[in-house]
Residue, then its C-alpha position, 0 to 999 in steps of 0.5 A: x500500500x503507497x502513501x499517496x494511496x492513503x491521501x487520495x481515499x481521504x481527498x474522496x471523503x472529503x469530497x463526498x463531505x463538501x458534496x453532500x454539505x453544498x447539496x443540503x445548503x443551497x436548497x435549503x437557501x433556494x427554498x428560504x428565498x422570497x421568490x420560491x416562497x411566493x411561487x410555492x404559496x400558490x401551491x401549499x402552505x409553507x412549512x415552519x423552518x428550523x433555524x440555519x443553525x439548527x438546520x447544519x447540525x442536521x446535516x452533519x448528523x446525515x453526512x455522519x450517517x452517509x459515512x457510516x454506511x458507505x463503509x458497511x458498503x465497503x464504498x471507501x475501500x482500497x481495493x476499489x478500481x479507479x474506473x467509475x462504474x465501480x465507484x458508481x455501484x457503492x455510491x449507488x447502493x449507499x445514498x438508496x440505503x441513507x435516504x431510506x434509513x432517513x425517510x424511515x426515521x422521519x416515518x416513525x417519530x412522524x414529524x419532518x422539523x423542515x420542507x419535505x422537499x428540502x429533503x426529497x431534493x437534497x438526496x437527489x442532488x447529493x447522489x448526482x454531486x457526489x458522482x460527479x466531484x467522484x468522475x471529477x476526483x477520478x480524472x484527476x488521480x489519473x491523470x497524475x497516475x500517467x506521470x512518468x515518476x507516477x506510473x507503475x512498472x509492468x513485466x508481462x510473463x506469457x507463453x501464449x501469443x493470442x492471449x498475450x496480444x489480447x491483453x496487451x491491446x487492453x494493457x496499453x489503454x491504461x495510462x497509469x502502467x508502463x510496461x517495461x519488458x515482456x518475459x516471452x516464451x512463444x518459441x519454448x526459448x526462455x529469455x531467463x535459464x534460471x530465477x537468479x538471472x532472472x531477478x537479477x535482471x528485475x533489481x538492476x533493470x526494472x524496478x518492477x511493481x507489477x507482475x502479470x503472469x498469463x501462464x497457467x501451466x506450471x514451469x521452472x520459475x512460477x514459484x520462485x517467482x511467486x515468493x520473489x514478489x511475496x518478499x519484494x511488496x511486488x503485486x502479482x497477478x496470474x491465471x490460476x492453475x498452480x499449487x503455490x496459492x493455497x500458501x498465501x493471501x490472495x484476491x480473485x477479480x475477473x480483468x482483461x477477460x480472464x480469472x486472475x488471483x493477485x497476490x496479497x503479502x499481508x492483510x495489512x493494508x488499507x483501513x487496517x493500515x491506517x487504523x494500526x498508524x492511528x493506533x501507534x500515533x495516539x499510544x506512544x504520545x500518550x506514553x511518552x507523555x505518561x513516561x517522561x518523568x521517569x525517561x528523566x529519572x533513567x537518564x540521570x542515573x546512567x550518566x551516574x553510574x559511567x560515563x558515554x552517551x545516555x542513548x545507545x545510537x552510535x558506535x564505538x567511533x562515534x557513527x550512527x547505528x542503523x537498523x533496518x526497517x520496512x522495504x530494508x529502510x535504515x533508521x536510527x533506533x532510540x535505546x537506553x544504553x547499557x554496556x560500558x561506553x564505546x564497548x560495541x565492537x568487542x562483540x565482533x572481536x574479543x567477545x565473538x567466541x562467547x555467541x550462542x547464536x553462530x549459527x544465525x545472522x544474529x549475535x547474542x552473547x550471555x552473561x555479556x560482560x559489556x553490560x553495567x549492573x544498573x544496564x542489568x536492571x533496565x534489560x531485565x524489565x525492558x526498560x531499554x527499550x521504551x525510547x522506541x516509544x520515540x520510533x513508533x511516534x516518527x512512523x519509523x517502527x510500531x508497537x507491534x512487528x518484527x524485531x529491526x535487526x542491525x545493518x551488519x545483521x540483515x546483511x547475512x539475511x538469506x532470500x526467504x528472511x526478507x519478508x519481515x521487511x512487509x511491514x514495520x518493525x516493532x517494539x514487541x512481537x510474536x517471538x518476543x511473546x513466545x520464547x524471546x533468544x531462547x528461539x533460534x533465529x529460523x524460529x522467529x523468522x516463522x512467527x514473524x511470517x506468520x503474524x504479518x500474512x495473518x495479521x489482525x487489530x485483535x492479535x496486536x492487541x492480545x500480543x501488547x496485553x502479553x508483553x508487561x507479563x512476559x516480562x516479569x518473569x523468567x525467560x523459561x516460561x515466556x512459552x507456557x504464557x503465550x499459549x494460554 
């Protein structure tokens, strides 16, 4: 999900806000006009209006229930297609269950506060100015879609000719793609030998964002490939036909006249992604608020007991340390240091032969020498870790995720390790819950692919409400807890 994805759902809600809010107004302006007044008294007696004021807060209270229904109708979801008619059918369906709704209250306390014309009107006028600031919006997100810096990049796969022809010539109306290669087999001569030469190519050349396979046939690269886009946030669409699908996330739609399955890497997206970003901006302000007091007290008591830097951020020749976060992003974590200042390197030299972890990219040493006795103390209860808090309020991590792992660390990632980069690191997780460094590195791996590909408010939830307990006890039987 890109971010400009994001901004344009919320530019569409604000859009139906001032559609619907201009509808109800100039009708209600129109109908209090001296001249409807007088031809409409030639007519029927005309109603006793609400104050202007009274009258807005009905309206934001009818623009309160059209948002609610358009998202029961999933009319303000992600996944809709940037065509109209799709937008047209949600439109559609929530204005006739709003006015209905609307009409049905007004039936029942048997009383309408204005002009039952005001009303009638409004919601005509609301649906056809909401469909039009929609085209209107539509033209616009398009048009900025089929800038060259804008455009997603397309590889092709195909063995068959015909369909291959029959797609392209749809493809190529759609301004917002541009194609980039097409991996052709119509002689059975592959362009690629092998997967590697073939992602290779993808990295250094393409860049790609979509993958549209039109093979159904299962052939030498279809699962390789299937994973490569699963690990690299590349969206991937094929023919159904193969085994792999039952292993992942996946959507069905019927597009270019033909079924196709488009990879999901991760529930975690759309709304679910803004709710998780809301939900990680309001709990660490809230947090770091609450803490400060105690933040301070911390600091002052690590530059009591030696002497260095209060937060653990650069090396032992005064560099930044970096982690790595979403799509292998670097960012500085903020960490309570707890060893002896400018003791970081020994873990790779005088130190290297006490890890229990050499069989992982990771360094884990025991009973580390490094570590002060009151650094001792804020590793045992974590506290080390709070000033992520800090990460989580700049967008770099949040509450819950994979672990970010230093730089030199994910340089020893083997291909399959990648997808923790899905998402955002965090400040706890499911290895964190379920066993911490008594896990080997293969183990967390797992768990992580399991929590982004399975991914729900509820399980970030269970996962924060676990973590005070796993941390007051003993690392043994952090196992026993998060089964129960």
């Amino acid at each position: 999900m890109k971010k400009f994805q994001i901004s344009y759902l919320f530019y569409t809600i604000f859009l139906d806000f001032l559609a619907i809010f201009l509808s109800f107004n100039s009708l209600y302006l129109i109908r209090q006009s001296s001249f409807v007044q007088n031809w409409l008294g030639l007519i029927t007696e005309t109603s006793n209006f609400m104050s202007y004021s009274d009258f807005s807060v009905f309206v934001l209270k009818a623009i309160f229930l059209f948002y609610l229904i358009m998202f029961l109708v999933g009319g303000y979801s992600f996944a809709i297609k940037d065509r109209l008619k799709h937008h047209f059918a949600f439109i559609s369906k929530a204005c006739l269950l709003w006015s209905s709704f609307t009409f049905l209250y007004f039936l029942l306390m048997q009383v309408v506060p204005f002009s039952r014309s005001i009303v009638i009107f409004s919601f005509f006028l609301s649906f056809f100015t909401i469909v039009f600031f929609r085209k209107l919006f539509l033209c616009y997100k398009n048009k900025l879609a089929s800038l060259d810096k804008n455009k997603l990049r397309v590889l092709i796969i195909s063995s068959d000719k015909g369909k291959f022809n029959d797609y392209l010539n749809d493809f190529l109306r759609d301004s917002r793609y541009s194609l980039v290669s097409v991996l052709a087999n119509f002689d059975c001569d592959a362009k690629f030998d092998s997967f590697s030469t073939f992602q290779e190519f993808v990295n250094s050349s393409l860049k790609v964002d979509v993958i549209v396979d039109l093979d159904s046939r299962e052939y030498f690269m279809k699962s390789e490939i299937l994973s490569y886009a699963r690990f690299n946030q590349i969206e991937y669409s094929f023919v159904p036909g193969i085994h792999e699908f039952r292993k992942f996330n996946f959507k069905y739609d019927f597009e270019h006249n033909f079924s196709e399955l488009t990879l999901i890497p991760s529930k975690l997206n759309g709304w679910h992604l803004v709710l998780k970003r809301g939900f990680d901006i309001i709990g660490s302000l809230i947090l770091i608020l609450f803490l400060s007091p105690f933040f301070a007290i911390v600091a002052i008591l690590i530059k009591l007991e030696s002497k260095g830097p209060i937060f653990f951020i650069n090396d032992d020749f005064g560099n930044p340390i970096y982690r790595i976060g979403q799509n292998k992003n670097p960012f500085i974590m903020y960490k309570f240091r707890t060893m002896r200042n400018k003791s970081h390197s020994l873990r790779y030299t005088d130190l290297s032969d006490q890890d229990f972890r050499k069989d992982s990219p990771m360094v884990k040493i025991k009973n580390d020498p490094r570590v002060t006795k009151f650094g001792i103390f804020l590793r045992r209860f974590d506290i080390d870790e709070l000033p992520q808090l800090f990460n989580v309020l700049l967008g770099d991590m949040s509450f819950v995720g994979p672990r970010p792992h230093l730089q030199e660390e994910v340089l020893k990632y083997q291909d399959h390790h990648n997808f923790v980069f899905t998402i955002k690191p965090g400040i706890t997780g499911l290895p964190q819950i379920s066993g911490r460094s008594d896990l080997d590195f293969e183990e967390e791996i797992v768990l992580d692919s399991n929590y982004i590909q399975n991914w729900t408010f509820l399980l970030d939830l269970k996962i924060l409400f676990k973590t005070p307990f796993i941390v007051f006890i003993g690392h043994g039987e952090q196992s026993k807890v998060a089964k129960k």
